[in-house]
C-alpha positions as CSV (number, residue, x, y, z in Angstrom):
1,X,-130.5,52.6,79.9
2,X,-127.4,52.1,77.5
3,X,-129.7,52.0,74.9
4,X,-132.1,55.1,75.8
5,X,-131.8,57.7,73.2
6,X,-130.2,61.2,74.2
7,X,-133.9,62.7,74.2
8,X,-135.0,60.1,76.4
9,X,-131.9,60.3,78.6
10,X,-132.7,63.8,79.0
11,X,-136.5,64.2,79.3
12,X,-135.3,61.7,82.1
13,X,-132.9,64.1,83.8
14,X,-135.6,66.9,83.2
15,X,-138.7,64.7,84.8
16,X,-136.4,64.3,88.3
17,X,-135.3,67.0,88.4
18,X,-138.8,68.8,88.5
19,X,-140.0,65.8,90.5
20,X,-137.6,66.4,93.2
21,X,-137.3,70.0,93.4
22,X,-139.6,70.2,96.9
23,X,-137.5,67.0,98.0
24,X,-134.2,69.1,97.5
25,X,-135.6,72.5,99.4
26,X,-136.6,70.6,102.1
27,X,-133.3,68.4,102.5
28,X,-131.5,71.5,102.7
29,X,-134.1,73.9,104.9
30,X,-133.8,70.7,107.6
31,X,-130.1,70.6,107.0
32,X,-129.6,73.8,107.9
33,X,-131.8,74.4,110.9
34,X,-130.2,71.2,112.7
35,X,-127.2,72.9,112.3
36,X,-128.5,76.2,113.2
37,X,-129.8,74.3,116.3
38,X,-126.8,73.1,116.8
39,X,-125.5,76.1,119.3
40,X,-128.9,76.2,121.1
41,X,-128.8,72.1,121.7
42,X,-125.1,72.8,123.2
43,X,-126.1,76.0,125.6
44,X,-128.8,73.7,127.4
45,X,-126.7,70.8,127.5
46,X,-124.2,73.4,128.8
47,X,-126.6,74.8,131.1
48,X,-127.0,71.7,132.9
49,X,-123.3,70.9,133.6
50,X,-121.4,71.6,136.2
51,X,-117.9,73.3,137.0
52,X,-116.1,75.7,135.7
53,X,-116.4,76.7,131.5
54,X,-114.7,74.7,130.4
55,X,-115.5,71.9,132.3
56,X,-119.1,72.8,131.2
57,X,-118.3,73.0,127.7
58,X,-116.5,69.5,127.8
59,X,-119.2,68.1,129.6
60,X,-122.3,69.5,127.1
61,X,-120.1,68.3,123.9
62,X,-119.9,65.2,125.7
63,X,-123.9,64.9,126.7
64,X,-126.0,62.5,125.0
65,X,-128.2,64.6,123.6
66,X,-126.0,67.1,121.6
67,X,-124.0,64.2,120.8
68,X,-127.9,62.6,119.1
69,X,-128.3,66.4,117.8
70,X,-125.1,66.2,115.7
71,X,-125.9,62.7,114.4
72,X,-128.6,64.2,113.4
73,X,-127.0,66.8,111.3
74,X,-124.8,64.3,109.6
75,X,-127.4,62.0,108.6
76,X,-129.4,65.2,107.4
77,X,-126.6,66.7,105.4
78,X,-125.6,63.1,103.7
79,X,-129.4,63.1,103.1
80,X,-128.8,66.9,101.2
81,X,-125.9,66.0,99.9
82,X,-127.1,62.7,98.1
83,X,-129.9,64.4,96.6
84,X,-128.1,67.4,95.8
85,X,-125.3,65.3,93.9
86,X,-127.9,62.9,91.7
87,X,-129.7,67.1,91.0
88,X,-126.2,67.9,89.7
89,X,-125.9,64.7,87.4
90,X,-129.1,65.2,86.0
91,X,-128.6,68.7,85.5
92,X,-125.1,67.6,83.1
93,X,-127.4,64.6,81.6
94,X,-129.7,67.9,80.2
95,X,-126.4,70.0,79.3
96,X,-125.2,66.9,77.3
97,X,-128.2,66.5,76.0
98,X,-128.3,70.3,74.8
99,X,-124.7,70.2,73.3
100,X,-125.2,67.0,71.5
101,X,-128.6,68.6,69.8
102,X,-126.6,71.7,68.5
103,X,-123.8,69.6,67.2
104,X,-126.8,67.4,65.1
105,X,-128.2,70.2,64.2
106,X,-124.2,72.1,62.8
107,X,-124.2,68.6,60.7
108,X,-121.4,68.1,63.6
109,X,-122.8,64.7,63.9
């Protein structure tokens, strides 16, 4: 791609970015209601200890399946995050893209 033009580089960028824009909202939208689930996943778990509070708390942070739900939530925010960070880079590759047109078309370049 060293040899793409800054046109091509950035009609690039532009294409995935529009072609992962539903990709992105769902990444996020699942990101966030695992982690909104996270409390809920924990009271059940908690609900089916036994003891005192705390005993209860340690045993429902301790209880396979909250332990599965935040797994979960780590694999779905690495999952945002990635697609997310490659989003941002495009989004630069098109700002480059735009400052190098203006400075062509100053006679900058």
């Amino acid at each position: 791609m060293s040899g793409s033009t800054p046109e091509s580089k950035a009609q690039t960028a532009i294409d995935y970015l529009a072609s992962t824009d539903l990709c992105h909202a769902q990444a996020r939208a699942e990101y966030n209601a695992l982690s909104e689930l996270r409390k809920t996943v924990r009271s059940f778990c908690f609900d089916d200890a036994k003891g005192g509070v705390a005993e209860r708390t340690m045993a429902a942070e301790r209880h396979e399946d909250y332990i599965e739900h935040i797994e979960k939530i780590k694999t779905a925010e690495i999952n945002f995050h990635h697609l997310h960070n490659k989003r941002k880079r495009a989004e630069l590759t098109v700002e480059m893209y735009r400052t190098y047109s203006a400075n062509v078309r100053k006679g900058n370049i």
